[in-house]
matplotlib code that plots the C-alpha trace (Angstrom):
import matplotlib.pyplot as plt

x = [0.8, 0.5, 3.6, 4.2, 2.8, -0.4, -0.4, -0.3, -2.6, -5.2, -4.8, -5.0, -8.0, -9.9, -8.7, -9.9, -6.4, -6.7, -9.2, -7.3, -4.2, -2.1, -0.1, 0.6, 4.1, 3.3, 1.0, 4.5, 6.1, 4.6, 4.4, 7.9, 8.6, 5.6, 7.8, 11.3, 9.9, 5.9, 6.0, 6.6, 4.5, 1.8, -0.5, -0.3, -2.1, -1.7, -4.8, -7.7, -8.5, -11.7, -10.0, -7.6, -10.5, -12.2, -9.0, -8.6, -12.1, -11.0, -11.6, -8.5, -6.4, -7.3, -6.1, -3.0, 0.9, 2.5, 1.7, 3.6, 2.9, 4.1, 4.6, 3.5, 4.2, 3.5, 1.8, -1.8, -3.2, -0.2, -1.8, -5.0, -3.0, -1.1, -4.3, -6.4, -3.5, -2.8, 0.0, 1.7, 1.6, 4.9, 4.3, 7.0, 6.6, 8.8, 9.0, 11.1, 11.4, 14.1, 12.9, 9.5, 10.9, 12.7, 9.8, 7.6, 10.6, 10.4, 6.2, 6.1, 9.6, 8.1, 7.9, 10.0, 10.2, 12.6, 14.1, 14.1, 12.1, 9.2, 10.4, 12.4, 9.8, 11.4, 14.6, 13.6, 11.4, 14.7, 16.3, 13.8, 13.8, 10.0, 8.3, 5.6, 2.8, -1.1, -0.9, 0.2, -1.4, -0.2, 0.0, 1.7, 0.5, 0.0, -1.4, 2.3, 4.1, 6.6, 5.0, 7.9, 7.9, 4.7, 5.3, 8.4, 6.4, 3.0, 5.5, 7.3, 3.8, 2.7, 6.0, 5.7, 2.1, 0.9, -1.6, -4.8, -3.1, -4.4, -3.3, -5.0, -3.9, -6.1, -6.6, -8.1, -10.9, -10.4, -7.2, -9.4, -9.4, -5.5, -3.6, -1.5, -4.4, -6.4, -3.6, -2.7, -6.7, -6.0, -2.7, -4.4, -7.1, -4.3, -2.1, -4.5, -7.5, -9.6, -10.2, -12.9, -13.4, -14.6, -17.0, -15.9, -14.8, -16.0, -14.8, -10.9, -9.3, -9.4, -12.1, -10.8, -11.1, -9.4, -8.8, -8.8, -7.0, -7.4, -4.9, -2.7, -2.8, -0.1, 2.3, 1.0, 3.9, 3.2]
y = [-28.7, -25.3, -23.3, -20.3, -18.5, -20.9, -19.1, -15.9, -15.7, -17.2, -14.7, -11.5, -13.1, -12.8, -9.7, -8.1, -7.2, -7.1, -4.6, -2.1, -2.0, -4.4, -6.6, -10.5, -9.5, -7.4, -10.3, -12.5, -9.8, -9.5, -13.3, -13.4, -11.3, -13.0, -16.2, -14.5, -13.0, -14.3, -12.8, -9.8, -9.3, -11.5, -11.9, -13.9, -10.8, -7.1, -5.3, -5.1, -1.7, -2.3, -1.8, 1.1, 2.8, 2.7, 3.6, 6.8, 8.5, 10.9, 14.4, 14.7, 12.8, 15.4, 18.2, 16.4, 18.6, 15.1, 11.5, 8.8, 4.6, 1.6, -1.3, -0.2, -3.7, -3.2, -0.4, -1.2, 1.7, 3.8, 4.3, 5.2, 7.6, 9.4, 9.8, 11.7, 13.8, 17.4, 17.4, 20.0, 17.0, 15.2, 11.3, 8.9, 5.3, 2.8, -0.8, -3.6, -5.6, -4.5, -5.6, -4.0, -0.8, -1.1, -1.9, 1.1, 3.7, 2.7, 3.1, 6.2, 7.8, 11.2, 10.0, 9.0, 5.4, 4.0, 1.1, -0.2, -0.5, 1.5, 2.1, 4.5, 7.0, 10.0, 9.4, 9.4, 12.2, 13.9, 13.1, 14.7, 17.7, 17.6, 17.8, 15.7, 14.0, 14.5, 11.1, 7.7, 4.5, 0.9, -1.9, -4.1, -7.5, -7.2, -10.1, -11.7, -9.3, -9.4, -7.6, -5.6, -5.0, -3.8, -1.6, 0.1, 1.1, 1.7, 4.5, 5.8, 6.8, 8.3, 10.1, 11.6, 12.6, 15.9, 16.8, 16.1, 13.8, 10.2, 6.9, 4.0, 0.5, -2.3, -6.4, -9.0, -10.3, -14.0, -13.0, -10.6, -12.9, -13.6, -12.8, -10.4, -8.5, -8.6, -6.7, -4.4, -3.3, -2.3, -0.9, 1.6, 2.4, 3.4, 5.3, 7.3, 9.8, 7.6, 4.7, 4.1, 0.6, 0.6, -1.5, -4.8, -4.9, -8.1, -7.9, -8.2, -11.0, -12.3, -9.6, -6.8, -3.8, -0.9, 1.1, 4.9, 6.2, 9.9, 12.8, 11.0, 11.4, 12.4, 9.5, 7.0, 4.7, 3.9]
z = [-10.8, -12.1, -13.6, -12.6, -16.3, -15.9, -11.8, -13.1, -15.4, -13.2, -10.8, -13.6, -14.9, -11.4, -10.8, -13.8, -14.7, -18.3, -18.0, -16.1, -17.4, -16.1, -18.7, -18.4, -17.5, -14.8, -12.8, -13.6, -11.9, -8.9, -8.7, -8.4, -5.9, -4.2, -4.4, -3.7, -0.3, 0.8, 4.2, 2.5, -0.7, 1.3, -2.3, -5.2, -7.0, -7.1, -6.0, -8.1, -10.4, -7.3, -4.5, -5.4, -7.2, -3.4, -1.8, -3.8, -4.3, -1.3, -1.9, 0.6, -1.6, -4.4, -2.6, -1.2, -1.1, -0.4, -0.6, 0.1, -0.6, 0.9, -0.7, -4.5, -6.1, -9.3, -9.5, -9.0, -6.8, -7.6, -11.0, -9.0, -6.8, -9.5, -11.6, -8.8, -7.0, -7.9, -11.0, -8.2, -5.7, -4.7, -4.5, -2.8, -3.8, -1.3, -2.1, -0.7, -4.2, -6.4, -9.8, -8.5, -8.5, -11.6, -13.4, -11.1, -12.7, -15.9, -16.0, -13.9, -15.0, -13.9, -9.8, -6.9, -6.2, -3.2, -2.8, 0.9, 3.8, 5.2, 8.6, 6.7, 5.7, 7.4, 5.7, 2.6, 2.8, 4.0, 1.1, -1.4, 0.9, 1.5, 4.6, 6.0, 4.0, 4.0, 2.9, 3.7, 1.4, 2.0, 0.5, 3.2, 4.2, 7.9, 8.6, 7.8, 9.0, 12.3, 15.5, 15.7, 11.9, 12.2, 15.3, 13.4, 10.5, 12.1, 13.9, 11.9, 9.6, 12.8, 13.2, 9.6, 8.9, 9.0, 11.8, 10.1, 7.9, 6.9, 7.3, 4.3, 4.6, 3.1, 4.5, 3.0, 4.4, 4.9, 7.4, 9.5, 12.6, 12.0, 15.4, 13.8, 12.0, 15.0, 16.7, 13.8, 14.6, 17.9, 17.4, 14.8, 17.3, 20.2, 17.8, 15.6, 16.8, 14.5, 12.5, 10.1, 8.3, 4.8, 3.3, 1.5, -1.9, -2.8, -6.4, -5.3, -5.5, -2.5, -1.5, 0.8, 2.7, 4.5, 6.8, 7.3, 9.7, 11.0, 12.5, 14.9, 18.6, 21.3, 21.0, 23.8, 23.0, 19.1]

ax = plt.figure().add_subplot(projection="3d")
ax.plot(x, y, z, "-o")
ax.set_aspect("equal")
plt.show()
């Protein structure tokens, strides 16, 4: 059986992860927290340079006043985000793994990392005295996550956004027909004006693809 070093670097290598930045120690990392809390971190991997490179070729995003990402591991499309929004732009990071967001401090010491849940959005928006976000990218594993987990944050994001605002969340593609992510689909399509599927990104690891979610409607019980 593979150790959890011999793991890690199995996973880096077919992500690419060398080649974008992220370090051996990083992929350890996020392994761990994989292992403290599965259900949570729902990946062996952090997202591939790929995928957040897809998620955050928005001209949207590069006009953004406020963004704000949940569940930034270790800091996979965070980079992404950081390196295409304004230098004026506030960014919130929230993330449930402590030694996650030590390590997300320490390599963006210049941004706003949380740690705690995202049903708590609002609150720390609050905090930071900003107002609501153009917006929202996530990182959460749906397909593993609680109903009511998934409820709680899917409203609070549509609680905080800005009209017009925008709603990102990525799946992998091998879950699709999952119970829970076949639900998280039509819970996006009741909650938002409108939700547009991307193509695959077949060079993640597993491959993946997202969702983009447009300018909220009237509540209807999200």
């Amino acid at each position: 059986m593979k150790n959890i070093h011999e793991l890690s670097s199995e996973v880096e290598h077919r992500n690419g992860s060398h080649s974008n930045g992220l370090t051996k120690g990083e992929g350890l990392l996020f392994l761990k927290a994989f292992l403290k809390n599965p259900s949570y971190v729902g990946a062996l991997a952090p997202s591939s340079r790929y995928l957040a490179d897809a998620m955050t070729d928005y001209p949207w995003l590069f006009e953004a006043k406020t963004v704000v990402e949940l569940g930034c591991g270790t800091g996979a499309i965070t980079e992404c985000i950081l390196e295409k929004i304004p230098s004026t732009a506030t960014y919130l990071g929230i993330e449930l793994d402590g030694d996650c967001v030590k390590h997300l401090r320490k390599r963006f010491p210049n941004r706003t990392f949380c740690h705690g849940s995202a049903e708590e959005i609002k609150k720390y928006l609050a905090d930071m005295g900003v107002g609501s976000p153009d917006v929202v990218i996530s990182g959460l594993p749906w397909a593993v996550l609680p109903q009511e987990l998934q409820d709680g944050i899917i409203s609070e994001v549509v609680d905080c956004l800005a009209p017009g605002g925008k709603f990102l969340t990525f799946a992998y593609l091998h879950a699709k027909i999952m119970p829970r992510a076949v639900r998280l689909k039509k819970h996006l399509r009741h909650c938002f004006g409108g939700v547009e599927i991307s193509k695959t990104v077949w060079k993640n690891f597993p491959p993946a693809f997202y969702y983009i979610c447009n300018k909220p409607k009237a509540r209807n019980g999200c």
